[in-house]
N, C-alpha and C positions, 0 to 999 in steps of 0.2 A: 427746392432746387435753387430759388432765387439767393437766399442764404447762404445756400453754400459756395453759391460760384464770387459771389462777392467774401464771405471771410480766405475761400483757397487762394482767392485774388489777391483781395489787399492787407488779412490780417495775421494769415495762420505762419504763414514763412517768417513773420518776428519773432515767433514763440517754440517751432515747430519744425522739426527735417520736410523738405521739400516735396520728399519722397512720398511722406504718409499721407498728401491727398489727392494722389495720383486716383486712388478708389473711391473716392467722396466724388469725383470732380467726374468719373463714368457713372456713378451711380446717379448725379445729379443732370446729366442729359439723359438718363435715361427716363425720369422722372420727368422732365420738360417736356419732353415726347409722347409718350405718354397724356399729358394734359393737356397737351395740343398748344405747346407753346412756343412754334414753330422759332421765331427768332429770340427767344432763352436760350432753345436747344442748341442754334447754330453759336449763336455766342460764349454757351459752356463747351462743345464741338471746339470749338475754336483753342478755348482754356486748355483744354487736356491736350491738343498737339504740342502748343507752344511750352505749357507741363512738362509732356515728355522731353521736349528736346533738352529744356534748360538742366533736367533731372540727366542728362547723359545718354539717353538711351539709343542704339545704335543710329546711325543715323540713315541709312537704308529704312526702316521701320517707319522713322519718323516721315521722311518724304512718302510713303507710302499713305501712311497716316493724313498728311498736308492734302495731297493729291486727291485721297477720296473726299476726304471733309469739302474741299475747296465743288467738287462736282457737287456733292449733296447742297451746297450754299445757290449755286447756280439754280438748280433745279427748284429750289426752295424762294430763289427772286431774293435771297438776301445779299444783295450786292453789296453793305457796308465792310462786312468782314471778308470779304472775297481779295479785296486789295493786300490785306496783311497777312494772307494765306500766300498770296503771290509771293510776295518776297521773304516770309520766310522758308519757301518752299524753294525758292532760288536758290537763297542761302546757303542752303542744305544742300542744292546739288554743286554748287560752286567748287564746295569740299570735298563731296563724292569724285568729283570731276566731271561734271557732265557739263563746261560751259567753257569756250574758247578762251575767258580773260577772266581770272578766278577773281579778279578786283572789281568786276565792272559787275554789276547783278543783271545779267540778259542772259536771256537763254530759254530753256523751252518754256518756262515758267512765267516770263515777265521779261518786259524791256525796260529798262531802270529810267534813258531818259523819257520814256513815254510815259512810262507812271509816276515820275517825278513833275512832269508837267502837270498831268490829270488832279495830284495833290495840291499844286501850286496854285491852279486856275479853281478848284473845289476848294482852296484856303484848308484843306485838310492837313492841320499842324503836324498833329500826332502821328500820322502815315510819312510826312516828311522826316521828322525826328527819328523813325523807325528805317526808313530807309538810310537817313548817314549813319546810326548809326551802327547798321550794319557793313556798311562799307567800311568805317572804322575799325571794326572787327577783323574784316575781312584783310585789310591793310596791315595790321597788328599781325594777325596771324600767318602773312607770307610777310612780315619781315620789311615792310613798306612803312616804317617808324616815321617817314616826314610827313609823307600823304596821311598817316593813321593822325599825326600832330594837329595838322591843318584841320583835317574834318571836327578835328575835337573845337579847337578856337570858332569853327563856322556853328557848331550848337550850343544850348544854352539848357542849364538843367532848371530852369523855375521852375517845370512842370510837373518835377522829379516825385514830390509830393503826393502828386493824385494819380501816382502811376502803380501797378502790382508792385506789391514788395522785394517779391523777388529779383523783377526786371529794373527797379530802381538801383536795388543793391549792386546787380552786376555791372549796370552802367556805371555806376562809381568806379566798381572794381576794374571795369576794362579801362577808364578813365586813367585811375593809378597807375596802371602797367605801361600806357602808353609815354604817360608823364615819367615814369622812371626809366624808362628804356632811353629816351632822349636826353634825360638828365645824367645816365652812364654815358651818353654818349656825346654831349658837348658840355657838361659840369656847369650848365646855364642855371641859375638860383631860382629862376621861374617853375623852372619844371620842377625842381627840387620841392618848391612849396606846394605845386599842386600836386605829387604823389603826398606827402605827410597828410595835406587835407584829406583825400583818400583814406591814408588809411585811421586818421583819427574816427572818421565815419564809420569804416567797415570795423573797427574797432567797438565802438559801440552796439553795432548792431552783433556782432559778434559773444557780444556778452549776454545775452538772451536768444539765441541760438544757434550756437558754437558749431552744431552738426550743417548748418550751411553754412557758415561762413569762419569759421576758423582757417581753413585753410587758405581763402582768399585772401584772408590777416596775416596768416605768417609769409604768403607768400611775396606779399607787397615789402612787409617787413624784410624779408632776403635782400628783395633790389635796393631797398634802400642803403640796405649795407653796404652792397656794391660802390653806390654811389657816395657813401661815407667813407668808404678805404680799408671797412672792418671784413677782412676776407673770412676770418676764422667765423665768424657770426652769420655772413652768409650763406655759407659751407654749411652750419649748423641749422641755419632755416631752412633752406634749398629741399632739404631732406627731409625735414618736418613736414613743407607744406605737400610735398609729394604725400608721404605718408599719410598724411590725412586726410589728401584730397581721394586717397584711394580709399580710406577707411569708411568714408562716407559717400560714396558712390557718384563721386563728381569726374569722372574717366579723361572727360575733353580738358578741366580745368590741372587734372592730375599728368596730361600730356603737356599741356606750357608749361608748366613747374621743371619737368623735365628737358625740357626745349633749352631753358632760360639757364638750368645748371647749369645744362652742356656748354651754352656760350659762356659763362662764366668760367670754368676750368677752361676754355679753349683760351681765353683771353689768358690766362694767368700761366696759358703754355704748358698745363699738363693733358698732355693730346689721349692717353691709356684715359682718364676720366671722363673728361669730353666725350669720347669715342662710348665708354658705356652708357652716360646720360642720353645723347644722341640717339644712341640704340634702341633705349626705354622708350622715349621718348617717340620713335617712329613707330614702333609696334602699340604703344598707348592711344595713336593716331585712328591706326588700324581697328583696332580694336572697337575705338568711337564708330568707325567708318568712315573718316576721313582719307580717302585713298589718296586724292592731289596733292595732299597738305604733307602724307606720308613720302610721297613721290620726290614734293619741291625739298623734303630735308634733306632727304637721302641725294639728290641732286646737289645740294646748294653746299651741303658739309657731311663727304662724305668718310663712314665710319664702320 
């Protein structure tokens, strides 16, 4: 069990779809359990929520999932991972909609700045890194591209390293989007260098397992086009990275692909395209279970 939950952790997502060890990663709590390895078990517990979510799976499902693992953690006196169940179990409902300020992580789950203190005053790095950067996320995804900027300058990736694979990758990748959205949008040369670092990264990793991360490759590659003036090329990524973020079962990262079309044609003032992308785009939302997030599009650009 120990085995497995460290290569699903840190090795297999370099070589391997995301997806295949969704059953290795249940099979191996259930093993821990079994052996009476009570804080294995909550710490593979823990693997296969955060699993599912990054793998797309509805995300009603996953809060459910967070919810109970988080009681079992309690009942069990493992309060280490109890904290990171917190907030990504915020996270989760932030999107669903269950939290008055979808920016701020509070709500029935956690209060951001009390648990942002408790990591501060406990020197708990990793729980703090965890917490921006999901508010980064969360920034990024309503469309908060300065606040999403800022948070990115206020962390630092050395740690990047000795992080899951997975979770490391997508920090990149959320990294790049952030930096290219801002770079379409003030043509600053900073930003511009830090999406290329991006995606020369996800570029490489991409080359030995294309089924997670291709899509996050071409997608970054689109914006950059944007940001280069090559519309015909972005046009022609935009639509790659959708496609194949669908094809390999990544829904939430296949809904920004279509987000980010839609802005793009709406920028270039064909409003009929925009209007479809946008479209896709809210019901791709849906689908994740992103209800607020479906709400704030259809509000903010409607189609």
């Amino acid at each position: 069990a120990r085995i497995i939950h460290i290569s699903c952790s840190m090795i297999n997502s370099y070589v391997e779809h995301h997806h295949a060890s969704l059953q290795a990663i249940k099979e191996a709590h259930t093993t821990a359990m079994k052996c009476g390895d009570i804080q294995l078990a909550m710490g593979v517990a823990t693997q296969y929520c955060v699993h599912s979510f990054q793998c797309g799976v509805n995300l009603s499902t996953v809060e459910k999932m967070l919810r109970e693992c988080g009681q079992k953690m309690k009942e069990n006196k493992q309060h280490f991972y109890v904290s990171y169940i917190m907030v990504y179990r915020q996270f989760v409902l932030n999107l669903i909609g269950h939290s008055d300020d979808p920016l701020q992580l509070t709500g029935e789950a956690m209060d951001q700045e009390s648990v942002m203190k408790f990591a501060i005053e406990n020197k708990r790095s990793s729980l703090i890194k965890t917490i921006n950067e999901f508010r980064c996320l969360l920034a990024y995804i309503f469309g908060e591209y300065t606040l999403a900027s800022q948070l990115i300058r206020e962390s630092d990736d050395d740690n990047l390293l000795y992080r899951p694979a997975f979770s490391t990758c997508t920090t990149i990748f959320i990294e790049g989007l952030i930096s290219s959205a801002i770079a379409c949008k003030t043509n600053v040369i900073e930003w511009k260098k830090k999406a290329f670092v991006s995606i020369e990264k996800i570029r490489y990793v991409s080359q030995h397992a294309p089924s997670n991360y291709q899509h996050m490759l071409v997608l970054l590659q689109a914006e950059s086009s944007v940001f280069l003036g090559d519309n015909v090329k972005a046009a022609e990524r935009y639509d790659n990275a959708i496609r194949t973020a669908g094809e390999d079962g990544f829904i939430h990262n296949q809904a920004i692909a279509f987000e980010r079309a839609g802005m793009f044609y709406l920028e270039q003032g064909n409003a009929a395209k925009a209007s479809h992308y946008y479209g896709q785009a809210h019901d791709a939302y849906l689908k994740w279970g992103a209800k607020c997030k479906a709400d704030h599009l259809r509000l903010r650009y409607p189609f």
